[in-house]
C-alpha positions as a printed Julia matrix, in Angstrom:
459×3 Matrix{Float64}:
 -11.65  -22.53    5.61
  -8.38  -21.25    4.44
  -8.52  -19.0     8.11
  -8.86  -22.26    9.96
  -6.34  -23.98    7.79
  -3.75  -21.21    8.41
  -4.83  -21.53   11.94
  -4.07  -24.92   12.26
  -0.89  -25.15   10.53
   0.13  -21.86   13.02
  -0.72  -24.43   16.38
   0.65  -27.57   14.65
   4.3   -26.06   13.2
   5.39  -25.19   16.46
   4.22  -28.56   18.21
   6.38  -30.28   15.4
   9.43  -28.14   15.57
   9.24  -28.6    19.29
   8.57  -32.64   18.8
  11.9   -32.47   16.01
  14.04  -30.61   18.8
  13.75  -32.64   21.45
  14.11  -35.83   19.27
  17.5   -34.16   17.98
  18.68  -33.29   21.56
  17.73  -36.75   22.52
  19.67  -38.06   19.43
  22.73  -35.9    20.09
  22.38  -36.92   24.1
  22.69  -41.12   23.0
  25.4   -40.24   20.64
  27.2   -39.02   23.23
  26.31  -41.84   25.93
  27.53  -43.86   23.2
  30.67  -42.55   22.5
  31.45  -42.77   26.52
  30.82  -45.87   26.53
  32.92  -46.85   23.83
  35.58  -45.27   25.52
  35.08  -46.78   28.69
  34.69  -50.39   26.54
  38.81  -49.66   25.49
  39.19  -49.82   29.22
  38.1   -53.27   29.88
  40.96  -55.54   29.27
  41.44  -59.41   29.89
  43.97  -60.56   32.69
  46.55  -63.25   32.33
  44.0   -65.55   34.52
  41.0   -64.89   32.22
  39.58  -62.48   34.46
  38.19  -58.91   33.25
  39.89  -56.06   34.69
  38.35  -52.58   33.94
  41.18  -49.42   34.53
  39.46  -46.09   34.48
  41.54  -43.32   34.04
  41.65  -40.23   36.38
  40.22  -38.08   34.05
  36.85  -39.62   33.75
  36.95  -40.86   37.98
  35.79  -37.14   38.74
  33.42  -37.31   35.95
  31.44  -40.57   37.42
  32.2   -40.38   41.17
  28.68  -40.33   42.99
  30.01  -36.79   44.05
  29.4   -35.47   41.29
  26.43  -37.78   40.39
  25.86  -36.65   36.71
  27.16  -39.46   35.01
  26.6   -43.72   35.6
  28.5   -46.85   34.38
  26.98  -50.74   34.89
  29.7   -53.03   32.82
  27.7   -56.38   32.99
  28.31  -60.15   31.3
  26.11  -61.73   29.1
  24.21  -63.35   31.83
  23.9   -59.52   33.4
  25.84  -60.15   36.4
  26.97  -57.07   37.24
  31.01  -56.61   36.74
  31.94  -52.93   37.23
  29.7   -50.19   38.12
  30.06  -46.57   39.14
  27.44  -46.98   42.01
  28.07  -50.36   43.85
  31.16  -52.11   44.33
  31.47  -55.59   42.82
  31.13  -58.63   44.5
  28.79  -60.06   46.56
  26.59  -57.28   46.75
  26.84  -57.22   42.88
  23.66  -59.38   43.38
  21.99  -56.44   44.85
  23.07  -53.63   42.67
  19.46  -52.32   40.7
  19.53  -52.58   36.98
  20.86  -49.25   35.48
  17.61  -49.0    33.75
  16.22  -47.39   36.37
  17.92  -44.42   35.49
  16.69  -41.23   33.15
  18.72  -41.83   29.56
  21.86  -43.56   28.53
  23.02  -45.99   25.85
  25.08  -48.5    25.65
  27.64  -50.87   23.5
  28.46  -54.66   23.45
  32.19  -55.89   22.89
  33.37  -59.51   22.89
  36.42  -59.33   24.99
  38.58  -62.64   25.3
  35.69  -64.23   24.11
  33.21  -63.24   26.62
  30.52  -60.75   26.0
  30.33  -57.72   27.96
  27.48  -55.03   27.66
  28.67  -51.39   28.62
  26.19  -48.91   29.38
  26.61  -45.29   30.21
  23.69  -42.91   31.55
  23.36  -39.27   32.27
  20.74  -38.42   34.91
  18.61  -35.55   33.07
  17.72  -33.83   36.39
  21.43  -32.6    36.95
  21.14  -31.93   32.55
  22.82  -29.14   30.88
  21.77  -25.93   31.99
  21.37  -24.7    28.49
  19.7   -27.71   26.81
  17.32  -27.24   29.22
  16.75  -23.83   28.83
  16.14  -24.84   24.93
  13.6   -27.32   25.78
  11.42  -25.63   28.74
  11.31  -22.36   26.98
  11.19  -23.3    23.41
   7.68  -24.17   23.24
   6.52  -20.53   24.87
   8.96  -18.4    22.29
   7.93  -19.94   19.63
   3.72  -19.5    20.86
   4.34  -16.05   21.24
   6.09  -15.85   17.73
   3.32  -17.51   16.08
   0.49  -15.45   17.22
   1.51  -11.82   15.22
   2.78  -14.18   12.17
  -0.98  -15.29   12.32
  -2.39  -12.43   12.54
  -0.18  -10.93    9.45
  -1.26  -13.92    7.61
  -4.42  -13.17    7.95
  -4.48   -9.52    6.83
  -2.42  -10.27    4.12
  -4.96  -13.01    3.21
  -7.55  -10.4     3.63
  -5.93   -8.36    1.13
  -4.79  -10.94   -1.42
  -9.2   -12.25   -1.38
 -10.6    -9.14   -1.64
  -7.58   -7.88   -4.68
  -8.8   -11.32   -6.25
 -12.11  -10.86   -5.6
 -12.54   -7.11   -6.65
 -13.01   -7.9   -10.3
 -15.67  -10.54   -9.48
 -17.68   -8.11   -7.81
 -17.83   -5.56  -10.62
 -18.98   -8.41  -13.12
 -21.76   -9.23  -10.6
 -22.59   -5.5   -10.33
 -22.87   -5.42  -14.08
 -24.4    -8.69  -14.18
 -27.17   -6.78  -11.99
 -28.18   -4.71  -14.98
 -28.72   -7.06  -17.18
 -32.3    -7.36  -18.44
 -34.56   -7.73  -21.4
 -34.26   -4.13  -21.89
 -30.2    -4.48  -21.61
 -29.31   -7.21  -23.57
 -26.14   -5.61  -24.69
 -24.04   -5.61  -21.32
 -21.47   -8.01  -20.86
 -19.55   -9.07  -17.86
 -16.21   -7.65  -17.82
 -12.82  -10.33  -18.0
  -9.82   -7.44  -17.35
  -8.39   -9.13  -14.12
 -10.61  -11.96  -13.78
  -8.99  -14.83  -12.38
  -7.79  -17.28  -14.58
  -9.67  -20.07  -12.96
 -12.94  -17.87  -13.5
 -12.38  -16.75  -17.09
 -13.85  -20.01  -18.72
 -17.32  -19.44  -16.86
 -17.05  -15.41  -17.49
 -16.65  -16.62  -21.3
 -19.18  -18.82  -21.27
 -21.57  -16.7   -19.32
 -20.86  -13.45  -22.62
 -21.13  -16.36  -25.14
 -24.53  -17.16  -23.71
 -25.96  -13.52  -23.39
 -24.78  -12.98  -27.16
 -27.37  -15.38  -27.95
 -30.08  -14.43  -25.91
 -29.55  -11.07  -27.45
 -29.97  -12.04  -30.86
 -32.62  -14.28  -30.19
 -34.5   -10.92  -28.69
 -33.11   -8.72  -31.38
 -35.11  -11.18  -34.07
 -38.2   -11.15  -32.01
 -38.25   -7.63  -31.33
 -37.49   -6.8   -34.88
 -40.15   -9.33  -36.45
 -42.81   -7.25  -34.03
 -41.96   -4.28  -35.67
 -42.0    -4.99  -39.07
 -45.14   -6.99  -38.86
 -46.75   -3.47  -37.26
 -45.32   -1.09  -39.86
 -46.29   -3.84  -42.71
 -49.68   -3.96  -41.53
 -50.0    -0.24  -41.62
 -49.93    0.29  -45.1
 -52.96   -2.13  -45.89
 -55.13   -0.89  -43.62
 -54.6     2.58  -44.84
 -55.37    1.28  -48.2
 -58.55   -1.01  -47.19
 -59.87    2.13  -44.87
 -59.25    4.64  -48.49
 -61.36    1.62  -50.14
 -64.14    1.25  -47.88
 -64.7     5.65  -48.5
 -65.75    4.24  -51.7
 -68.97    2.13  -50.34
 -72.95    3.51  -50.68
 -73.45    1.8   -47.71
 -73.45    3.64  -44.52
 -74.09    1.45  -42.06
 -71.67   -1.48  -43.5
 -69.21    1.66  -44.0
 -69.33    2.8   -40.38
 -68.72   -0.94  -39.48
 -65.78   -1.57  -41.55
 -64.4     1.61  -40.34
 -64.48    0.48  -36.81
 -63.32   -2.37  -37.25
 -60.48   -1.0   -39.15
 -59.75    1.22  -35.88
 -59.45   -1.52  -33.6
 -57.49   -3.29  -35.78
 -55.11   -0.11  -36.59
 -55.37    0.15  -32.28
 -53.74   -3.14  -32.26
 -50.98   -2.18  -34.35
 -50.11    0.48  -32.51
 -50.25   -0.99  -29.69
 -47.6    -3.76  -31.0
 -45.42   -0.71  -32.12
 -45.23    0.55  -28.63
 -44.2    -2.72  -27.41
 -41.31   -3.46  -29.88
 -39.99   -0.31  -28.81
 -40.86   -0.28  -24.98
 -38.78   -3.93  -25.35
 -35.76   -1.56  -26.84
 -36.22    1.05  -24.35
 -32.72    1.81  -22.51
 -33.66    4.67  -20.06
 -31.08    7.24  -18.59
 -30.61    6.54  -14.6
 -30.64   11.06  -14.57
 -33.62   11.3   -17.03
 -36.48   12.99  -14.88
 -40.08   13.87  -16.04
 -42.99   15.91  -14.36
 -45.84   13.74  -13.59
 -47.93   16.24  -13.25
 -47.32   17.8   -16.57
 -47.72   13.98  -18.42
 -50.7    13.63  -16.98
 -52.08   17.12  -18.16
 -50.93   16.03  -21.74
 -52.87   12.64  -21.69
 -56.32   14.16  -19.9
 -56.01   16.78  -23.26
 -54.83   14.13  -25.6
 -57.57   11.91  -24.06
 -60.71   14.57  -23.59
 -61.78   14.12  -27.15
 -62.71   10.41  -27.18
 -64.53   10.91  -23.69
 -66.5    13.72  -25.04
 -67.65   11.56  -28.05
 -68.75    8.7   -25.57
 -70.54   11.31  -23.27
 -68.14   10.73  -20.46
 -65.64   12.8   -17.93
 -62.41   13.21  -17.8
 -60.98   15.2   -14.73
 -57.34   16.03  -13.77
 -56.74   16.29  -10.03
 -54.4    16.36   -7.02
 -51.22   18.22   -6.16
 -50.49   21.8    -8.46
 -46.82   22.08   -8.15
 -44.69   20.3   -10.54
 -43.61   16.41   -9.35
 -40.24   15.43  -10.83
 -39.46   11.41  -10.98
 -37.06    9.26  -12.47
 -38.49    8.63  -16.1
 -39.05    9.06  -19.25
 -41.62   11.33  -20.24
 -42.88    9.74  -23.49
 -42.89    6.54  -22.45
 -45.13    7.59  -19.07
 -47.12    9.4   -21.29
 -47.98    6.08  -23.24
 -48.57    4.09  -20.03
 -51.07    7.1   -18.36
 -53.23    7.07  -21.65
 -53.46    3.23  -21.52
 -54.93    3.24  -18.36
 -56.92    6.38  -18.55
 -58.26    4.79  -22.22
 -58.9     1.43  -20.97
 -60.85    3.4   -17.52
 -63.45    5.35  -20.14
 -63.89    2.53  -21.97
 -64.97    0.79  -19.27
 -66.65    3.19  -17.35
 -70.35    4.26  -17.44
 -72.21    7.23  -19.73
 -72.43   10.48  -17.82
 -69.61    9.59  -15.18
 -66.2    11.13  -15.1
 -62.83    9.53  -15.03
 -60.29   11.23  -12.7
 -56.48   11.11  -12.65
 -55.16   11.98   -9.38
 -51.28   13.16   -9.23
 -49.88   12.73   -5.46
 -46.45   14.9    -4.42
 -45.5    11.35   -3.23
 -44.49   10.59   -7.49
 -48.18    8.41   -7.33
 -50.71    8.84  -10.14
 -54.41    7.14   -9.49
 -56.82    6.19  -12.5
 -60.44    6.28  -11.53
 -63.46    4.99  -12.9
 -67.27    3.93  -12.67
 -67.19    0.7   -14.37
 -68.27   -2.34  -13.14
 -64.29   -3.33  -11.2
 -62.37   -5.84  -11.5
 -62.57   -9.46   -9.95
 -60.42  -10.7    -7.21
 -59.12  -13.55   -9.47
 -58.67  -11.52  -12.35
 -56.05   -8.81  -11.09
 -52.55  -10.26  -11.94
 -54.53  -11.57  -15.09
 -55.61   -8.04  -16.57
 -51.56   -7.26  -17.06
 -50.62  -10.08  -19.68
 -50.23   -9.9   -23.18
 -53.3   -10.75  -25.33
 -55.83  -11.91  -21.75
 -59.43   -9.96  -21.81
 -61.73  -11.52  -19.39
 -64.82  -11.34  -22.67
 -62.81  -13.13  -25.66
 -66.39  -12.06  -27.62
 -65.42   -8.48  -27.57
 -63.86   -7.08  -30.75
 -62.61   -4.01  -29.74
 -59.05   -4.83  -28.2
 -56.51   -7.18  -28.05
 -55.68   -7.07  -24.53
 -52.0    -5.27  -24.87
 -53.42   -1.74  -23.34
 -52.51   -3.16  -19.77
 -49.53   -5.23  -20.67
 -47.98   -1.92  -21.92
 -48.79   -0.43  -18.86
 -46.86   -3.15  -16.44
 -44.33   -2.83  -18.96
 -43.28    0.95  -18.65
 -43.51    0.47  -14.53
 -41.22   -2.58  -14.93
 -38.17   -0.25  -16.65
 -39.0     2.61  -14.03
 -38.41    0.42  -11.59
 -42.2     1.51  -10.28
 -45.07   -0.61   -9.03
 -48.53   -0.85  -10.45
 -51.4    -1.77   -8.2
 -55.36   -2.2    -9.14
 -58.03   -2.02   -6.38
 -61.5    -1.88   -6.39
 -63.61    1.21   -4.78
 -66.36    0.93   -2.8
 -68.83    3.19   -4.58
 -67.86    1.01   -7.49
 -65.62    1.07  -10.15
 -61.56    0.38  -10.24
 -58.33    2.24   -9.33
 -55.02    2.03  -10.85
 -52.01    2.92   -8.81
 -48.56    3.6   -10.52
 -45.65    4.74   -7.78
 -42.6     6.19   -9.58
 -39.46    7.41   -7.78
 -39.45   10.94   -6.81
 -36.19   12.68   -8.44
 -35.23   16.62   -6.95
 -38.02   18.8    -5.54
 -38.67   22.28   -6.81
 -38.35   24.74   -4.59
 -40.9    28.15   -4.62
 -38.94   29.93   -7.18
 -39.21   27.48   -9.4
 -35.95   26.38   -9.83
 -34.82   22.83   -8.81
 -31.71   22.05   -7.22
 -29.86   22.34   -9.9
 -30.65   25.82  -10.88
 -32.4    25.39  -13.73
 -36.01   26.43  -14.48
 -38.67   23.11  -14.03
 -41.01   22.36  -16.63
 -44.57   24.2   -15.62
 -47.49   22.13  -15.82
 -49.91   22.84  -18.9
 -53.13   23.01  -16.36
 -52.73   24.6   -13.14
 -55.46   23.73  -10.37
 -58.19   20.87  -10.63
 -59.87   21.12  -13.23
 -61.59   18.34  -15.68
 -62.01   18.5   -19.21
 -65.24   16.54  -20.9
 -69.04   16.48  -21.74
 -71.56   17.92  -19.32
 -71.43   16.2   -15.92
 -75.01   14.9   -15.24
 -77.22   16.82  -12.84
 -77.1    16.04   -9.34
């Protein structure tokens, strides 16, 4: 808009300078007429018989002889009968003189002369005009056009540079606006050089995320204390329950007090996934995570009489991440796949050289409707079952979400589910070993595929 308006006012200023010449040249011109014909008015005198009698001098003859044709006189009564004229004699063709209005421009003047009123006008005829004036007015309009076309163009790249100087600190508050998250609650938009007429809503905008972080500060910190308070009883109440005679109520009790211990956990890793600020060059081998969740993991699926078998790509795969925190989401997902999958059937975890892990089972799937469900916070398709609180898989879409990664869940067709998590690949490692930045990568703790677990059943 401000183009167009600069545009406009570039067409229009020249249009009225032109329009405010030609009205002063036209001003000056009937000034002029004027003051002939005042001059030629001191020339009109009464005679003794009360007739008019005009006497021009012989220094203005020249200048309004039809020879020269520049300049016209009419003299005229108050009834316009023509009495003296520069074109027609007077007399009886006076009758047949034409009105001087046929000419281009002139003026005139009225004077009461011996009582009688005479009307004097004086005209100029514009083709025979001043050579100069005309110059003015037939080129004036074309100078000025081509004038006006590199002021426009400077006006518009100094407008150019005055927007995007004004606009430079706008930008970097949006780019750090970008990074705000739940996980970033501490950023602020930036007010060195922000226009005055943005500062109020740049104010407003901090004042606002200073309260959304303390509102998250209070709910993050209630989460953990409530976990680390909760700890200490059920230490106590599983020491206690040691105590009973009865074995089968003891063995109850004491699972029960490990899902409920699970839980707490669980809302441990939360508070602090929620407080989680991850460093953009933090990388992590996939392949070596996943190694230290299939050992980590191996003793719970022997006890259940299942598999659990590490496969895929040898060589090292470095992402953007943070190791611990993918090592929490990989045991989530290869926990929740052996508890769900049947005796005497193996669990794999595939790593890809694409920065993909895979989570295999044999359980019974997962339904169509159920999908986005399965990630939420406290949702388990059986509210009857005791032995989890549904935050396994929230924890999961959780770590993806602040490693900018996606999470997918498909079913296979032998039976049983798949869980997909894509992270972003970071340098390759080359054959020596070294990565790109010289320094040695991290090897993986199992080399080959390989599964660790109870006896596979015979075939």
């Amino acid at each position: 808009m401000h183009i167009v308006a600069v545009a406009v006012v570039a067409i229009f200023l020249p249009l009225v300078l032109f329009w405010l010449l030609n009205s002063e040249v036209d001003q000056l011109h009937r000034k002029a007429m004027r003051a002939q014909a005042e001059v030629l008015a001191e020339r009109i005198v009464a005679a003794p018989d009360g007739l008019l009698t005009f006497n021009l001098p012989d220094s203005l003859r020249g200048l309004y002889s039809e020879a020269y044709g520049r300049y016209l006189y009419d003299i005229r009564d108050a009834d316009g009968r023509l009495l003296f004229s520069s074109r027609r004699k007077t007399g009886a063709a006076a009758a047949q003189a034409p009105p001087l209005s046929e000419t281009i421009s002139g003026a005139g003047v009225t004077r009461i002369i011996d009582g009688k009123i005479v009307r004097i006008r004086v005209a100029e005829d514009l083709a025979h005009r001043d050579v100069i004036i005309d110059d003015i007015i037939s080129n004036f309009f074309r100078r000025v056009g081509w004038i006006t076309i590199p002021i426009l163009l400077i006006l518009l790249a100094i407008d150019i540079i005055i927007f995007r100087r004004a606009l430079a600190p706008l930008w970097k508050a949006s780019e750090e606006a970008s990074n705000i998250g739940p996980a970033r609650t501490d950023i602020r938009l930036p007010t060195r050089q922000i226009p005055r007429e943005i500062m109020p809503l740049v104010t407003a905008v901090n004042q606002a995320l200073d309260r959304l972080e303390g509102g998250f500060r209070v709910q993050r910190q209630f989460t953990a204390d409530a976990a680390h308070q909760l700890r200490t009883p059920l230490a106590i109440l599983r020491t206690r329950i040691e105590t009973l005679h009865d074995t089968a109520a003891r063995q109850a009790l004491h699972d029960d007090i490990e899902g409920m211990s699970r839980i707490v956990a669980q809302l441990l890793e939360i508070a602090e996934l929620d407080t989680l600020v991850l460093d953009p060059g933090e990388t992590a081998d996939l392949r070596a995570v996943c190694a230290e969740v299939v050992a980590a993991i191996a003793p719970l699926a022997i006890a259940q009489h299942k598999d659990i078998a590490l496969k895929g790509t040898d060589e090292p795969v470095l992402i953007h991440g943070n190791s611990e925190m993918l090592q929490r989401a990989i045991f989530n997902l290869a926990e929740n796949a052996i508890k769900f999958t049947a005796k005497d059937t193996s669990v794999d975890i595939e790593v890809s050289d694409d920065g993909s892990v895979r989570v295999r089972d044999c359980g019974p799937g997962i339904a169509e409707a159920e999908r986005d469900l399965i990630f939420q916070r406290f949702w388990r398709a059986d509210r009857q079952r005791s032995d989890g609180a549904g935050l396994g898989l929230s924890i999961v879409r959780g770590v993806a979400d602040d490693h900018a990664a996606t999470v997918a869940v498909e079913n296979l067709p032998g039976g049983g589910a798949e869980f997909t998590l894509r992270f972003r690949l970071a340098e390759k490692v080359n054959v020596a070993g070294k990565n790109s930045r010289g320094t040695d990568a991290a090897p993986s703790p199992l080399a080959g595929e390989g599964g660790i677990g109870g006896p596979r059943p015979p075939s």
